[in-house]
N, C-alpha and C positions, 0 to 999 in steps of 0.2 A: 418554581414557575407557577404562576395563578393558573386554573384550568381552562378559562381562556384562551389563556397564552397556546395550550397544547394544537389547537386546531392550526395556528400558525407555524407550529413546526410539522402535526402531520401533512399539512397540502403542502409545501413541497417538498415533502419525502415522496408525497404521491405522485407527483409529478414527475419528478423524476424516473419515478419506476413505471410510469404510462410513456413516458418519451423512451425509455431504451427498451420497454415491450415493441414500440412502434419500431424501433432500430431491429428487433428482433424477426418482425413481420417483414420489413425490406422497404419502410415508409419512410426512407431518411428524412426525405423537407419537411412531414408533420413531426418526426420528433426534435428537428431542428425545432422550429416553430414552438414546441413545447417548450424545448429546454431554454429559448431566449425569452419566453413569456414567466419563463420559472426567474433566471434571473433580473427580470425588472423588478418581479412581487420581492423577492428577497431585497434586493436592494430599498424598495419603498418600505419592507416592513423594519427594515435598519435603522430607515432616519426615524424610527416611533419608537422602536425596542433596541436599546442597548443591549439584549443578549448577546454573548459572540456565540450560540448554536445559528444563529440564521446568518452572519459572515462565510463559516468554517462550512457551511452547506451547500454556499454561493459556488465555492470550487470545483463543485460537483460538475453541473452542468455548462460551468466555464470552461472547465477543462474536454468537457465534449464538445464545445462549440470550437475549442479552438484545434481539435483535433480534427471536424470536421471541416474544417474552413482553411486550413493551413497548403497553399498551393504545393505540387508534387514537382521537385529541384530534382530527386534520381529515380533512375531507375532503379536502383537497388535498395530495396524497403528497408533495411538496416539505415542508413547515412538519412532516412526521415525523422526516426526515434527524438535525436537532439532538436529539430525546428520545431516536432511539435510538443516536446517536453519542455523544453527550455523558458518558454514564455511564462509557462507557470509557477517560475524564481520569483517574476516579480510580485504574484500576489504574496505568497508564500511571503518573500522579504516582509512584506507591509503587513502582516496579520503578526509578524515578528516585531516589527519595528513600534508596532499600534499596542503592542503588551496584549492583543486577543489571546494571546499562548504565552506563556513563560517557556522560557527554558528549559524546566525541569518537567514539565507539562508536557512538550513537544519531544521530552526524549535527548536534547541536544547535550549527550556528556559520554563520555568516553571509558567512563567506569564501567571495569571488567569487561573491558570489551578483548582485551587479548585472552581472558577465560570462557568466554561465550563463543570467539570466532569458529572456532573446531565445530560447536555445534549449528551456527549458520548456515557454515559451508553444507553440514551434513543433512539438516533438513533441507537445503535448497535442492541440493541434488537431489533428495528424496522425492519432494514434489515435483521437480521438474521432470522428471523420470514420469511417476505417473501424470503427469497433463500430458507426457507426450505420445501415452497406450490412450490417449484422449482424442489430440487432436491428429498426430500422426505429420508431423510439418516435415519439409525438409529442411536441412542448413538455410541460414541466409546469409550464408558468405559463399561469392561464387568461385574464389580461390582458398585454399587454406594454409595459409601463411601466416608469419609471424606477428605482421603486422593488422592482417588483418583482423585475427584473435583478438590481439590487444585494443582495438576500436571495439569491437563488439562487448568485450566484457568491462571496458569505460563505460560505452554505454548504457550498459543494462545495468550496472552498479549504481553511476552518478547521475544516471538523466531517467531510467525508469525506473530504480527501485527506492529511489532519495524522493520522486518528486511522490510518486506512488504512496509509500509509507506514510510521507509526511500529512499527505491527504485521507488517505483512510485508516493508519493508525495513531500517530502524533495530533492530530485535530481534530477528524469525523468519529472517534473510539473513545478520547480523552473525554470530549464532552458530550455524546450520548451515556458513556456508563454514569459521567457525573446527575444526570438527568435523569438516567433510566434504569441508573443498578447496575455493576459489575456484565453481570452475566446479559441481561435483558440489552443491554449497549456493546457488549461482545458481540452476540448473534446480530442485530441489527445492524449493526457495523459489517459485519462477514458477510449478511445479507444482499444488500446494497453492494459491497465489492462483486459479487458473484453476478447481483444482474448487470452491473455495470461493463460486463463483459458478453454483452449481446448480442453485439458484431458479428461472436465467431456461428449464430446462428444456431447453436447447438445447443438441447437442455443439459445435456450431460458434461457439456462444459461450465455451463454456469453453476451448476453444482458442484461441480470438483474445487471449480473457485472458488465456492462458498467455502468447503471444507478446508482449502489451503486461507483462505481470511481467518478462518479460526484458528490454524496454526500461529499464522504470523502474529493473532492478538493475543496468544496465550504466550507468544516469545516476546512480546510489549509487554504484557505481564510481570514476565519475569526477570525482562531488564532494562526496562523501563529507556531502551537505548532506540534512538533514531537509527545512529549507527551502522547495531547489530540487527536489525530487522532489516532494512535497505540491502545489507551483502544478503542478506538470507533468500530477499526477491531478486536481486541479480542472481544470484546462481541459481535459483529455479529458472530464469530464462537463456541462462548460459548451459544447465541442463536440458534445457527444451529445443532449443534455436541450431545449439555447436554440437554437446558432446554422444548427447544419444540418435540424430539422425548421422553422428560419424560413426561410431559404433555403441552398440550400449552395451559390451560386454564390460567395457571399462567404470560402467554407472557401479558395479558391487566395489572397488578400490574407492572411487570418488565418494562414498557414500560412509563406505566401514570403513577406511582411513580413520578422519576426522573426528568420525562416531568414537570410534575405539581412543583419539586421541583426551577427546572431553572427558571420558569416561574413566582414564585412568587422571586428567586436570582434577574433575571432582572428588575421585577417592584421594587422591592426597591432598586437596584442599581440604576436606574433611576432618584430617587427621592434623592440620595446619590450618584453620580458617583464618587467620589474622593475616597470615600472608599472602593472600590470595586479590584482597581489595575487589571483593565482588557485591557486585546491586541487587538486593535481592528485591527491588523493585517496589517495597513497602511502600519508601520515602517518598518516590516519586509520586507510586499509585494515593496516597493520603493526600499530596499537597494538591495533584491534578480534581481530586474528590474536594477537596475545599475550597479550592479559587475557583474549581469550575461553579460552583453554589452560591458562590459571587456574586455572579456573573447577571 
């Protein structure tokens, strides 16, 4: 990228992190106002640069505007999750369908993912555990039944941890590391997710998010799978939301299960690597570093 070009990706990175400061002071309509002023510039700096970093950044503050804007149908904050996630299929579809992402780029493959699941599960719970010595929430299911379980952890699977990932590690991770270096586009990446969680008010949230961003990109890392990251952020909200305001005595089973399941997956893939068919995320991480330089 000519060093010109950089001032255009950092204003509105900057912008963004002034609008959810402004979310974090309790000034909704000026970070509204920012974050719709952020996506006009993006979109005007679009039709002059064909980079897809100023597409893939567009989401950012689309997905707050439309989180903000989206009318309130219940009363019970769970059955919101899908109205205000759902919308953002369609950009997602179109930055897919426009080749902005490859496939391989974005994560979208299913390799090794029944060798990774065990550890999913077991960092999600792990983090969802601690964000919940964080925020301290109660359930949001006002009954606890069968069914309503099963809504909740669809949801937090297919509508917050698919649209989520896709956005801040399948696009906003794939091509700042391409731009900024593995590690420099990790943190930044993690970054940016952390203040993006402003809302809950609190620094010591934002930071815990930062440090679960770094997990989730160093499990992008490793397997390079849309996937297995996605289950990994549902069950941290299914650790956060169901099982540790029901009881957390049950968070050391949910946690050492799956832990101890991977752990004996690995030692005998180890001794069998051929049969295992797992990602070690090379292929992916190389092609995402070359097409992103493309770009």
């Amino acid at each position: 990228m000519p060093r010109d070009h950089y001032l255009w990706l950092v204003l509105p990175v900057f912008l963004i992190i002034i609008a959810e400061m402004l979310i974090f002071a309790g000034q909704m309509k000026a970070a509204m106002i920012v974050h719709a002023f952020n996506v006009v510039l993006l979109i005007s700096i679009s039709l002059y640069n064909e980079n897809k970093i100023f597409a893939i950044l567009m989401l950012l503050p689309l997905f707050r505007l439309l989180n903000a804007a989206m009318p309130v149908f219940f009363n019970l904050t769970l059955y919101s999750y899908p109205l205000v996630y759902a919308p953002m299929f369609l950009p997602i579809y179109l930055i897919m369908k426009e080749g902005i992402l490859s496939r391989s780029e974005a994560g979208i493959t299913f390799k090794g993912f029944l060798f990774y699941l065990p550890l999913a599960i077991c960092l999600g719970f792990a983090l969802g555990w601690g964000e919940y010595n964080v925020l301290h929430p109660g359930m949001l299911l006002p009954v606890l039944d069968l069914k309503s379980i099963m809504i909740l952890c669809m949801t937090m699977i297919f509508f917050v941890g698919v649209v989520e990932e896709f956005v801040f590690r399948s696009a906003l991770q794939t091509v700042l590391e391409s731009r900024l270096g593995p590690i420099a586009g990790l943190l930044a990446t993690s970054l940016i997710f952390g203040i993006m969680h402003s809302g809950y008010r609190m620094p010591q949230e934002i930071a815990y998010v930062f440090f679960a961003g770094l997990v989730f990109g160093l499990l992008f890392w490793l397997t390079r799978s849309l996937p297995i990251i996605s289950l990994a952020h549902g069950f941290t909200n299914i650790s956060l939301f169901l099982v540790a305001p029901f009881d957390q005595s049950m968070m050391v089973y949910c946690i050492g299960v799956p832990g101890l399941i991977f752990v004996l997956c690995a030692a005998m893939c180890k001794r069998k690597p051929d049969s295992c068919g797992v990602n070690d995320g090379s292929d992916g991480g190389s092609e995402s570093v070359s097409q992103g330089g493309k770009a």
